[in-house]
N, C-alpha and C positions, 0 to 999 in steps of 0.2 A: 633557232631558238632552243634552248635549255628550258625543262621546267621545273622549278625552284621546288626543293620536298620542305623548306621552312615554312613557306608559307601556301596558300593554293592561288590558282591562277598564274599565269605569265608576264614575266618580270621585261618590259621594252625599255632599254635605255642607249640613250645616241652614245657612242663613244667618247662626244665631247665633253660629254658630262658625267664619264666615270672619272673616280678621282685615285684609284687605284686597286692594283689583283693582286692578293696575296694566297700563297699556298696555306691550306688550314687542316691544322691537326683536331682531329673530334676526338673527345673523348670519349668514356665506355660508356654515359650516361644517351649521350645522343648518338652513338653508333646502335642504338636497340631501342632505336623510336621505331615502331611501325614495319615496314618491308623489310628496313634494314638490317633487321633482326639475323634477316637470314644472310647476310654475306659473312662473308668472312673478315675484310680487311676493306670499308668503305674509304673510298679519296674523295675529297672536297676543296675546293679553292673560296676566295670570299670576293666578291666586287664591292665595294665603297662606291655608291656614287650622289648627286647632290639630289635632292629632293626638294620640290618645290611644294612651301606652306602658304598662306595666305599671308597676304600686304608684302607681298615680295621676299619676303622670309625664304631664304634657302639654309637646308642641314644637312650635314654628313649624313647617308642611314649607307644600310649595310645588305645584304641578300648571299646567303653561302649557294651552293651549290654541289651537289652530290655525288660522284663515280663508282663504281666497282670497280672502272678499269684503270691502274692507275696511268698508263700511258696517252688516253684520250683524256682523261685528266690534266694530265702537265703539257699536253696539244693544245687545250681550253687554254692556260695559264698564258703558254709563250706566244700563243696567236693576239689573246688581249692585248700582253705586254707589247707585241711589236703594232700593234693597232693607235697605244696610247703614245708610241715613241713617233707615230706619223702626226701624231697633234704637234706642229711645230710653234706653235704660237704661246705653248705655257713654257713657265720661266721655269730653269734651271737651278740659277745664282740669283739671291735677293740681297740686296743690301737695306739694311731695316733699322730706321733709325725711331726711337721710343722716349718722349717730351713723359717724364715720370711725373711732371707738378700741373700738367694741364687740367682742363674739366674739375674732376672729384680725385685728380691724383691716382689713378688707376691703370694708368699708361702700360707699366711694368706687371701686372700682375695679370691686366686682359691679355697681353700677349703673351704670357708663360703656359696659362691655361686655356686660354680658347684657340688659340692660332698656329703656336708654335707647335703643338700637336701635330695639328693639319697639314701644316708644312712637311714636317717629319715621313704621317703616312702617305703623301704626294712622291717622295725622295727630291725635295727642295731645300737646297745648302741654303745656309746664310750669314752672315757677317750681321751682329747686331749692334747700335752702339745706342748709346746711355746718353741722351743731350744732359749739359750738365751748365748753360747757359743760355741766354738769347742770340741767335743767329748761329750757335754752333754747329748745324746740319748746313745750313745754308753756306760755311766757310769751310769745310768740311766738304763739301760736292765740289768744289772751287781745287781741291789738290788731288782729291782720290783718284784713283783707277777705273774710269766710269766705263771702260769699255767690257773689263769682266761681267760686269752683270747685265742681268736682262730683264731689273727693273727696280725701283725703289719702292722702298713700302714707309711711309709715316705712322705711326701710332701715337694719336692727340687729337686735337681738335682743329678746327677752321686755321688757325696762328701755325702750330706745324705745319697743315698743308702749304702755307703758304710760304712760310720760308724754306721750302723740298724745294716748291715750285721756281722760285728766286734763284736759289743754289745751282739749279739744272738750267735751267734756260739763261742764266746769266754764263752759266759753264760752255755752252754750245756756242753764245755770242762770238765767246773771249776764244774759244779754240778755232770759230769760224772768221777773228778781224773783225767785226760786227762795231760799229758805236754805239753801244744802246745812247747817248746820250744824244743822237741823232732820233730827231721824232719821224724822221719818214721814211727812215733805213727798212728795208727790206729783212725782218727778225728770220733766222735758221729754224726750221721746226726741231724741237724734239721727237726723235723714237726711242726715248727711251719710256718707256713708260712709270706711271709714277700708282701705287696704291695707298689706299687710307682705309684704313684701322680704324672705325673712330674711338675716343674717348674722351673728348670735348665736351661743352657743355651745351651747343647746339647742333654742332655737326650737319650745319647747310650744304656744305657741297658734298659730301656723302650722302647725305639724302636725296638732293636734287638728283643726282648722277645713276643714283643705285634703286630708289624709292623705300628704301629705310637705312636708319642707322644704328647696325647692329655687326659686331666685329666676327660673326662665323659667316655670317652672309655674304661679308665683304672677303674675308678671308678665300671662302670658297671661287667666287669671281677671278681672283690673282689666279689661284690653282688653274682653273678652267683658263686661264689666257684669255678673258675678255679683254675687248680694246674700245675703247671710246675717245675718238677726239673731242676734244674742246676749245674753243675760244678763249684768247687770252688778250687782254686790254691795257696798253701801256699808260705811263702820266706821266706829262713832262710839265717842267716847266722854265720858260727863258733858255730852253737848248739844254736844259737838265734831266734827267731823268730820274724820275721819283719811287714810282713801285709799277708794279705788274696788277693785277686782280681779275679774278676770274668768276665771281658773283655778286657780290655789290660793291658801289661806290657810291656813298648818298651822304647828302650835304644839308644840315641843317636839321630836322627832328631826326634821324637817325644819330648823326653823326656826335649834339650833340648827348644822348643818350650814351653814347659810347665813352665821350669824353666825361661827364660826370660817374659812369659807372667804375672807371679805371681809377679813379679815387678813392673807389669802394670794393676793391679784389676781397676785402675780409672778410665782407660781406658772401662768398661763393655765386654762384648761379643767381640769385634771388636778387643780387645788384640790378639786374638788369629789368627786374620787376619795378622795382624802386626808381630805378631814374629815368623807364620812360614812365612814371607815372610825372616825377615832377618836371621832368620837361614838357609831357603835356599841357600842364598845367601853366607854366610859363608862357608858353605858345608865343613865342619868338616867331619874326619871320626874318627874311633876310633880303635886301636887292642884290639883285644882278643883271647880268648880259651872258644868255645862254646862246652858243651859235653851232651850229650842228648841219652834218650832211646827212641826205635821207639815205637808208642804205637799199637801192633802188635795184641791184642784184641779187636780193632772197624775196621768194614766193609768196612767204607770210606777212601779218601784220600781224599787232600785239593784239587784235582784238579779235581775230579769227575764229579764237576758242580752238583750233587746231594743236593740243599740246605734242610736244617731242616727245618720241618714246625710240625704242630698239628700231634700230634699222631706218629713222625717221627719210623720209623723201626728200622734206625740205633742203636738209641740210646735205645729204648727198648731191640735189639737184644742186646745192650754192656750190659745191667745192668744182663741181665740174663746169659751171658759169664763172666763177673767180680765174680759175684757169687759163680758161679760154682768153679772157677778157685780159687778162696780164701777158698772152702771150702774144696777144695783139698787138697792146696800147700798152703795155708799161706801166707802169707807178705813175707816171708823170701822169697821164690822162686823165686823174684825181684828183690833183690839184684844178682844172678846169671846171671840174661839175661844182652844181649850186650849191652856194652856204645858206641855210637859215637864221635869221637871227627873232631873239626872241627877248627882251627886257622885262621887266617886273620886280614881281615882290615874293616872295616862293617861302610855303613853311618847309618844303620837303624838297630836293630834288636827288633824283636816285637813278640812276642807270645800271642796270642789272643785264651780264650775261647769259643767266641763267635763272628760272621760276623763283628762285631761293626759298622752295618752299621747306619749312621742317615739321615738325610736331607741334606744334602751336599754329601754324600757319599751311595746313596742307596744298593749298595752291598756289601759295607763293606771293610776291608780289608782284609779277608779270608769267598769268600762269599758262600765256601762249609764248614765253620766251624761247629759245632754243641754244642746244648748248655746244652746236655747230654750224652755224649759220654766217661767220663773220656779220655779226653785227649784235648791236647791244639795244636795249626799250630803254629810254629816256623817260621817263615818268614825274613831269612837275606837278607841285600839288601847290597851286595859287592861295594867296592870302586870303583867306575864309574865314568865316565864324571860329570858334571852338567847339561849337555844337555839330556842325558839318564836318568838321576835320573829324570827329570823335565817329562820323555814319561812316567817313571813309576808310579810318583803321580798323573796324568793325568789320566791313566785309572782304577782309585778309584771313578773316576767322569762317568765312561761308560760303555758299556756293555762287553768292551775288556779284554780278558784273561791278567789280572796283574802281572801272575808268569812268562811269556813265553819271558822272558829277559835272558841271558848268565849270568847278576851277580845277578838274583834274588835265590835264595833258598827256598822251604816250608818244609816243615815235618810237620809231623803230628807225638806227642811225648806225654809222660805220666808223662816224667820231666828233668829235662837237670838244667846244670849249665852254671855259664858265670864265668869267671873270665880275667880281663882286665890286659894288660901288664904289666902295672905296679905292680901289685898286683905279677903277678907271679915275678919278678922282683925286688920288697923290701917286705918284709915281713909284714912293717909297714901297720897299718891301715890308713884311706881314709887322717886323718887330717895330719898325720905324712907326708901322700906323697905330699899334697897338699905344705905344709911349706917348704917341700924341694925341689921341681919343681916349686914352683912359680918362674911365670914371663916365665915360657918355652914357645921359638917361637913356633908356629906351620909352621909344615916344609912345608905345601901347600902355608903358607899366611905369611910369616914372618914381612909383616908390619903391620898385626892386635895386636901384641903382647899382643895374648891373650893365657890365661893356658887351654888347650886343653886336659890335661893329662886323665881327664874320663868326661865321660858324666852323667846325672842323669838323674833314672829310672821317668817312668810315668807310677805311678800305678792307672791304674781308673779315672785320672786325678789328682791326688796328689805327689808329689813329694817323692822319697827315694834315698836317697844317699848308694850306694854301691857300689863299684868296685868287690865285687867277693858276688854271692850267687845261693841259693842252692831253685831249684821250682820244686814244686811235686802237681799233681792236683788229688783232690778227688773228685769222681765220688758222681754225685747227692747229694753235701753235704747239702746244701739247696734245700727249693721250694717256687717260685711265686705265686701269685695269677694271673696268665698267663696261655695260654694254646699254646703258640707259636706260631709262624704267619699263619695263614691260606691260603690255595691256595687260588687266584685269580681267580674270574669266571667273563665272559666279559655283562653276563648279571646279573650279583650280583645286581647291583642297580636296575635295572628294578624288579629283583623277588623278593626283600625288601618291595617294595611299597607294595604288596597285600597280600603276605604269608609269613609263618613263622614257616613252618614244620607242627605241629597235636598240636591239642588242649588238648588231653586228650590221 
């Protein structure tokens, strides 16, 4: 241990969480603070490392450090330095790609000033580029040189992550032979890891993953080498393959929320105020045929109350029962186990890999979900009052059990299909049925005359039109530069101020 002359008391920090040791010149104002008075020629170096605030908040801070000698001086320096060159696990090379129109338009300027600094005092190279369209990161991961770096970084919201996520895992496919258009194909994991910046206008899966969303906390997470796998969930449909997603996919009062809000981009963030009020208010529902397999190889259930955090058991215990279990029996031995099937009439249904909790919503919509578990919470919300649906979206805002409603449903599943009435009902595809049901009353509101025939998915926050497909979730298919949310300690802040674990 060192004892720091900046400040009093002893400075404990794990190695893993210094962010770097620079040699520091004092000047003559603080070389004639106190003791130092009397030497001659003081040496000092500086540690950088993260600091932990409350609600998960991490910051850069800083702690110098004193010598008269300058040899055991620069012994301090080059022993840190080869201490932090044994962290193998932080990136080197980033490649960083920065969506300038997403959220509030702030993509470019959060990462000039909050991040790219950090990076700088890490000594982390990077490559940045400028998306200057839709999907051009994603087409763009598809030619580059993925193998120089050692990890991606998105700067945007929910929509970037998700076309990083596409570009890389569609990259690993095509370089492994892979079909994705194949729904039972065995998907290549990525290691390459992927980080998010956020600056979006909800930033769910930076929230979920990190427990806020805030770009130096997230920033600092990359520096440090956090890793966190995650579940990723495909959608086919008829042997096609549709998208990826990795936090929701919900059909019907989300979905269409999404869809009348993307008519409304002028409007910024507050669109999304606006149209789930009027689609509340519409309160559509929809038929289907929901048929799903339980996911009968993870510990949890969605109603546990047991939430995922750092280092969670559950999902460690799933990776090493999936394993097992595949090296047995194969893929095949899945199509053998039971289907459930389930018909109705559904204002909601949503299947989340992960809590999706944000700022609005601190628990999430499935707030025992897990965000490595191979398997996703299926959440139908049966045709109800408008009065009950309104107790149900209420306690997404609380601490109240959300499921413990007569028409709510969870599961907890490994993949399930939907297919909506109409589909089972003409054979034709989405356009075919729409041409020919245009103009159908809806039999709740026959003076809205509006075509209510299906609703459309919200994948991620992006829009997919289907009336019948097919989702299967693949365990840990990517990983974060995350390490998942951390418990909460009531004196976190307070023990931040002074300490920071062992120095050495």
């Amino acid at each position: 241990r060192v004892r720091s002359c900046v400040h009093t008391g002893d400075y404990f920090v794990p190695t893993s969480e210094i962010i770097a040791v620079e040699e520091t010149e004092l000047n003559k104002k603080q070389s004639n603070i106190g003791k130092w008075q009397k030497m001659a020629k003081p040496h000092a170096f500086t540690v950088y490392y993260v600091k932990k605030a409350r609600n998960h908040r991490w910051r850069c801070s800083d702690v110098t450090f004193w010598c008269v000698d300058e040899h055991l001086c620069n012994q301090w320096i080059q022993a840190l330095k080869e201490l932090l060159e044994m962290q193998k696990s932080r990136p080197k090379q980033l490649l960083v790609y920065i969506n300038p129109y997403g959220g509030k338009r702030q993509g470019k300027r959060i990462y000039e000033q909050k991040v790219a600094p950090l990076f700088s005092l890490a000594s982390i190279s990077t490559d940045v580029v400028i998306t200057e369209r839709a999907n051009h990161a994603k087409d763009n991961l598809l030619e580059v040189n993925i193998n120089k770096y050692d990890g991606v970084v998105c700067v945007g919201g929910d929509g970037m992550f998700s076309e990083v996520m596409h570009g890389l895992i569609g990259r690993m496919q095509k370089d492994s032979g892979i079909d994705q258009n194949n729904p039972k194909a065995p998907l290549v994991q990525c290691n390459i890891r992927i980080g998010i910046i956020p600056a979006g206008s909800t930033d769910c899966i930076c929230y979920s993953t990190v427990g806020i969303s805030d770009p130096v906390t997230s920033a600092l997470h990359i520096i440090v080498g956090d890793c966190q796998p995650l579940d990723v969930s495909s959608i086919h449909h008829n042997n096609t393959f549709l998208k990826y997603y990795v936090s929701l996919l919900g059909y019907g009062f989300y979905g269409d929320i999404l869809k009348d809000s993307e008519k409304k981009r002028w409007m910024g963030p507050i669109r999304y105020d606006y149209s789930g009020f009027k689609t509340f208010l519409s309160h559509h529902y929809y038929e289907g045929t929901i048929s799903f397999q339980p996911a009968k190889h993870t510990l949890g259930s969605p109603r546990d109350k047991d939430s995922c955090r750092t280092g969670c058991y559950i999902c460690k215990k799933t990776e090493q029962q999936l394993a097992e279990q595949h090296k047995e029996c194969g893929l095949k031995h899945e199509e053998d186990e039971e289907w459930k099937v389930i018909k109705g009439k559904f204002l909601a249904i949503n299947a989340v890999n992960m809590s999706c909790a944000c700022t609005r919503s601190p628990k999430g919509l499935s707030p025992a979900a897990h965000l490595a578990d191979g398997s996703a919470d299926l959440i139908l919300v049966r045709k109800c009052s408008r009065f009950d649906f309104l107790r149900y979206l209420v306690r997404h805002t609380n601490q109240d059990d959300q499921f413990d409603f007569s028409f709510v449903d969870v599961y907890r599943v490994k993949s399930f299909q939907f297919t909506s009435k109409l589909s089972e009902d003409n054979e034709s595809n989405v356009t075919d049925i729409g041409k020919k049901r245009f103009g159908q009353f809806c039999r709740d509101h026959p003076a809205c005359c509006c075509n209510i025939a299906n609703s459309t998915w919200n994948c991620d926050g992006e829009t997919l039109d289907s009336s019948a497909i097919e989702v299967r979730v693949h365990c840990q298919l990517m990983k974060l530069f995350a390490r998942g949310i951390e418990e909460n300690h009531k004196d976190e802040a307070a023990s931040s101020q002074s300490s920071v674990e062992q120095l050495l």
